[in-house]
Backbone as a ProteinNet text record, in pm:
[ID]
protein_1_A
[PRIMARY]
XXXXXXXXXXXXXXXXXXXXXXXXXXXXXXXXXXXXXXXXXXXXXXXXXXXXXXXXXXXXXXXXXXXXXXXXXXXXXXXXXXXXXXXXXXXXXXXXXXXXXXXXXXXXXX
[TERTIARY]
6080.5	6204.5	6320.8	6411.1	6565.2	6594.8	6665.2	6702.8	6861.6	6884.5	7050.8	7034.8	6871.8	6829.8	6772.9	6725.4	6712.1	6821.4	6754	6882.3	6836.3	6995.2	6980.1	6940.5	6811.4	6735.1	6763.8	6837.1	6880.2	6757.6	6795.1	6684.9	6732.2	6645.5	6648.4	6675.8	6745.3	6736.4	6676.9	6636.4	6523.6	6485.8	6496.2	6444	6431.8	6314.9	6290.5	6387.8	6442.4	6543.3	6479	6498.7	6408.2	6397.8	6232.4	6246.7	6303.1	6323.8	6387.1	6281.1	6169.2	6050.4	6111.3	6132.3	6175.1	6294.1	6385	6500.1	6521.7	6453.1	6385.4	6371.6	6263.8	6215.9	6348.4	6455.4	6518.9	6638.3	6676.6	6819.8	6782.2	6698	6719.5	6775.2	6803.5	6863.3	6983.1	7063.1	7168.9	7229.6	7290.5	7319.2	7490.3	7521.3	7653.1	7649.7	7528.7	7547.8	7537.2	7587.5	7535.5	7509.5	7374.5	7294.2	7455.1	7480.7	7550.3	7495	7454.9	7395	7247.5	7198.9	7045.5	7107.2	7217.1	7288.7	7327.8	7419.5	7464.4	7490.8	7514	7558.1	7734.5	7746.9	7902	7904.9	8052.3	8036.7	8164.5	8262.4	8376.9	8436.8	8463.5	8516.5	8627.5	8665.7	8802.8	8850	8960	9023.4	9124.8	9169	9369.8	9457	9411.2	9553.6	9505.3	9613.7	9566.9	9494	9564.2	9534.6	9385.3	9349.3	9207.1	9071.9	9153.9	9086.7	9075.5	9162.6	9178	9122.4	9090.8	8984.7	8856.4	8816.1	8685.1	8636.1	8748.3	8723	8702.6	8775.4	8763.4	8618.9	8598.4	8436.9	8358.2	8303.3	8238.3	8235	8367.5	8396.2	8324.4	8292.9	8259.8	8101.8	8062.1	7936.1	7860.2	7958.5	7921.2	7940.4	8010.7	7958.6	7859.9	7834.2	7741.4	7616.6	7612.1	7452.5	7475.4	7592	7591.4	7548.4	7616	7582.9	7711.5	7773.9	7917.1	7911	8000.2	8024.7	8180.8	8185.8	8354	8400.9	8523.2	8615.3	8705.6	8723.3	8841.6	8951	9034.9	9129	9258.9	9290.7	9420.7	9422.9	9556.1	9583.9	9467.9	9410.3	9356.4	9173.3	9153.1	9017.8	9000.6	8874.5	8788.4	8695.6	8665.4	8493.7	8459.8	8350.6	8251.1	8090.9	8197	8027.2	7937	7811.4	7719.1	7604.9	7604.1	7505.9	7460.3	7398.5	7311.9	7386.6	7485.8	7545.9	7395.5	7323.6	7215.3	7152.3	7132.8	6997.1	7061	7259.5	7294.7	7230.8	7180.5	7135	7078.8	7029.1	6987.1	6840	6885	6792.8	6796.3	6638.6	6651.7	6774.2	6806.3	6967.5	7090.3	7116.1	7183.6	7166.2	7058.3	7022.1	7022	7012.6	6998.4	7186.1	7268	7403.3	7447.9	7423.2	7452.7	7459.8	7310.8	7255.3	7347.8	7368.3	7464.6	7599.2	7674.7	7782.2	7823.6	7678.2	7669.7	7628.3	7574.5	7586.3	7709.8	7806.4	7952.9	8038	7999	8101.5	8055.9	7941	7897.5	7906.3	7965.6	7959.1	7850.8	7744	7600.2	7647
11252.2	11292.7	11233.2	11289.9	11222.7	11146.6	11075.2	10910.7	10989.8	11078.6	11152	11169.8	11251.6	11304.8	11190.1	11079.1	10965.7	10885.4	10808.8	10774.7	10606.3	10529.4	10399.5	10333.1	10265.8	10151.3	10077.3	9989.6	9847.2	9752	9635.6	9559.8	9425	9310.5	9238.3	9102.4	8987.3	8873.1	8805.6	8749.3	8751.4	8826	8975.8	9102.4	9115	9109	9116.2	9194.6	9156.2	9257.4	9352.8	9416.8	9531.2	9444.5	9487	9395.6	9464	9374.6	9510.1	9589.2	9601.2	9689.6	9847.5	9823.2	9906	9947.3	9868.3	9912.2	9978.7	9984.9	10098.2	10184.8	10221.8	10344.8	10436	10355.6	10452	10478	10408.4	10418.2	10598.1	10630.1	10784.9	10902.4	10826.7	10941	10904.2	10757.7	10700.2	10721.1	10854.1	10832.6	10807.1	10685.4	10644.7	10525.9	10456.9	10333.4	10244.1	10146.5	10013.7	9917.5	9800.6	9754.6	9564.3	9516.6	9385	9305.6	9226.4	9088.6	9114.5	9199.7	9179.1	9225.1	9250.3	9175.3	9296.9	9386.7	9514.6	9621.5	9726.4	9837.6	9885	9909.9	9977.9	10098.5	10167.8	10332.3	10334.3	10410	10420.4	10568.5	10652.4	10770.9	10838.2	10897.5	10976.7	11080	11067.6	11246	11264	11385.9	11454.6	11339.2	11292.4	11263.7	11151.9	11067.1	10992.8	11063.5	11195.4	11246.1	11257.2	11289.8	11360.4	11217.6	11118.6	11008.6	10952.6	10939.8	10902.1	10989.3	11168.7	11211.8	11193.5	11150.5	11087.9	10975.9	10858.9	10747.4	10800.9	10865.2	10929.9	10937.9	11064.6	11117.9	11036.3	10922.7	10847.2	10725.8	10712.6	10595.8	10662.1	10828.3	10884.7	10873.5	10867.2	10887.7	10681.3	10628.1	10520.2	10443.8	10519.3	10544.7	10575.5	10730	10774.6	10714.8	10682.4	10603.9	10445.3	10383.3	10234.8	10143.2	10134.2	10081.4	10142.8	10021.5	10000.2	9981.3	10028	10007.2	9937.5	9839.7	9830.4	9875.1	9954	10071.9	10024.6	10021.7	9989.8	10151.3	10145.3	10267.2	10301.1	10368.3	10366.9	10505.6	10535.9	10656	10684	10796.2	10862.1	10821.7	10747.1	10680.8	10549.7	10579.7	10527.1	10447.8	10308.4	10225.6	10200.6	10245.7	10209.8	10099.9	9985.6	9850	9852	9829.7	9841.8	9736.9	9635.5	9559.1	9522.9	9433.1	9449.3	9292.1	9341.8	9155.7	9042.6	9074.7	9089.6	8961.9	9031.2	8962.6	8897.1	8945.4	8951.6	8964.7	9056.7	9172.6	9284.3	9372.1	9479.4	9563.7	9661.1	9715.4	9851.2	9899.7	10069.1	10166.4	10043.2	10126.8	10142.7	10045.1	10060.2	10177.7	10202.9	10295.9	10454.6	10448.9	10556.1	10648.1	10506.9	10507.1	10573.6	10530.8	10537	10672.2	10754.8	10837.5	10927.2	10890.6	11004.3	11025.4	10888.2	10895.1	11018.1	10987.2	11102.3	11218.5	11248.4	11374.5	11439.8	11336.3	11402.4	11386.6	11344.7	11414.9	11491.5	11555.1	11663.9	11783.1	11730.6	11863.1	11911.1	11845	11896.8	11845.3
9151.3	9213.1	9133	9097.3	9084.3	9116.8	9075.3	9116.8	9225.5	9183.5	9257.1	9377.9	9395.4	9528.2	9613.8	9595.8	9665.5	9722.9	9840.6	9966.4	9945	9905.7	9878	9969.6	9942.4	10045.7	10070.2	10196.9	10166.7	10168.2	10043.1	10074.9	10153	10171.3	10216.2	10141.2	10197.4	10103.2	10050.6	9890.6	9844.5	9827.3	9807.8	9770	9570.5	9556	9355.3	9327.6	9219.4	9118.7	9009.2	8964.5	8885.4	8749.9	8695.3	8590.4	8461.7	8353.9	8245.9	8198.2	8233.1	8231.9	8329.1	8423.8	8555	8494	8476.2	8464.3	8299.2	8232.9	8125.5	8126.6	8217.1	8304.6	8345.3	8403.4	8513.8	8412.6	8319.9	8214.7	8155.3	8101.3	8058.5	8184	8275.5	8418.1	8436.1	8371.8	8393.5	8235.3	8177.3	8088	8085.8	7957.1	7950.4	8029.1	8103.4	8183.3	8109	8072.6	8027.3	8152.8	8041.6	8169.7	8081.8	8173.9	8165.4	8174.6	8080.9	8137.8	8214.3	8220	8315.1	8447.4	8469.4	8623.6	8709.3	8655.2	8676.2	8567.8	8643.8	8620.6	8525.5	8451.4	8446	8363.4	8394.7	8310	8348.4	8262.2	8252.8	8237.5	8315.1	8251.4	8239	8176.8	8129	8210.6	8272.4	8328.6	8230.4	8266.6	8212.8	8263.6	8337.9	8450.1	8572.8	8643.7	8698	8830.8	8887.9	8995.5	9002.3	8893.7	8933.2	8899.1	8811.9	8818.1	8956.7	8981.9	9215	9261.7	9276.1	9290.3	9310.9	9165.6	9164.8	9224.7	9206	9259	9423	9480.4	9621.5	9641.2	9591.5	9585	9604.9	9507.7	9471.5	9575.3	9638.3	9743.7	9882.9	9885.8	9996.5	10001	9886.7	9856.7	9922.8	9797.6	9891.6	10017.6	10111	10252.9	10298.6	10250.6	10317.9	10300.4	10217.3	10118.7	10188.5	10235.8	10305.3	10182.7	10055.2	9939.1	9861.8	9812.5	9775.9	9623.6	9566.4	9399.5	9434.2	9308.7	9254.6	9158.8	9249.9	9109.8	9059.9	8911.8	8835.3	8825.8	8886.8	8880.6	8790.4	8665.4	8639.8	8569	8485.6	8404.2	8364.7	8401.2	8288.7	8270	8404.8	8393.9	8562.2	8529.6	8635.2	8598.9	8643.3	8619.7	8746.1	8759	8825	8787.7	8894.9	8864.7	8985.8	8990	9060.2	9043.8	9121.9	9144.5	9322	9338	9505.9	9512.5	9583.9	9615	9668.1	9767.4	9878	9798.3	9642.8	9535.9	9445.1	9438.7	9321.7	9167.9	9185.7	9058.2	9089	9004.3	9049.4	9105.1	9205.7	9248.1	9236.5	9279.5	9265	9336.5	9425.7	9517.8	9403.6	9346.7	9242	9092.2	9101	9010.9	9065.9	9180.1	9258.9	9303.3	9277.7	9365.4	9205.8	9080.3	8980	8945.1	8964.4	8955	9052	9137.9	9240.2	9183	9134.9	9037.9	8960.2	8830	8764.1	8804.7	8898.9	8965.6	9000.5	9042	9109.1	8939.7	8844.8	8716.7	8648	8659.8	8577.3	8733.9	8837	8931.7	8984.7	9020.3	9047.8	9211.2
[MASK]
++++++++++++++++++++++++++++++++++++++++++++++++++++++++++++++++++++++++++++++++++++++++++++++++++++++++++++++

């Protein structure tokens, strides 16, 4: 299955972080992500204009509602970042890869 079409799991404290074995695996579905430090997630992207960069950030802020799994957005002219790690474990989990994965779903419009 898609990492897009999957619904972020919360885990629990003390919950394992993905190893960079795992988190191998799942990077060819996250393209344009860089992995930071072992730790998190980041990706940065470009609009025309600030409007439609706040757009996205919108979108993406709706998404992580609905999913109950939060990213932090960097917002200005012309661009958007989105970071993603599991405060919970502080590092990462398959929720994070999954939230990522939905990301890129909402800028290619799927």
């Amino acid at each position: 299955m898609s990492l897009s079409k999957e619904t972020c799991i919360p885990c629990r404290d003390g919950a394992p972080t993905l190893s960079e074995a795992e988190l191998a695996s799942l990077l060819p579905q996250l393209p344009g992500w860089a992995v930071v430090s072992g730790h998190h997630l980041r990706k940065t992207w470009t609009f025309p204009d600030f409007q439609q960069a706040l757009d996205w950030v919108n979108r993406a802020g709706a998404i992580c509602e609905a999913e109950g799994h939060h990213a932090e957005f960097s917002l200005g002219w012309g661009h958007a970042e989105a970071v993603i790690y599991t405060h919970k474990v502080d590092g990462l989990t398959r929720a994070d890869a999954v939230l990522a994965a939905k990301f890129e779903a909402l800028a290619v419009g799927a």
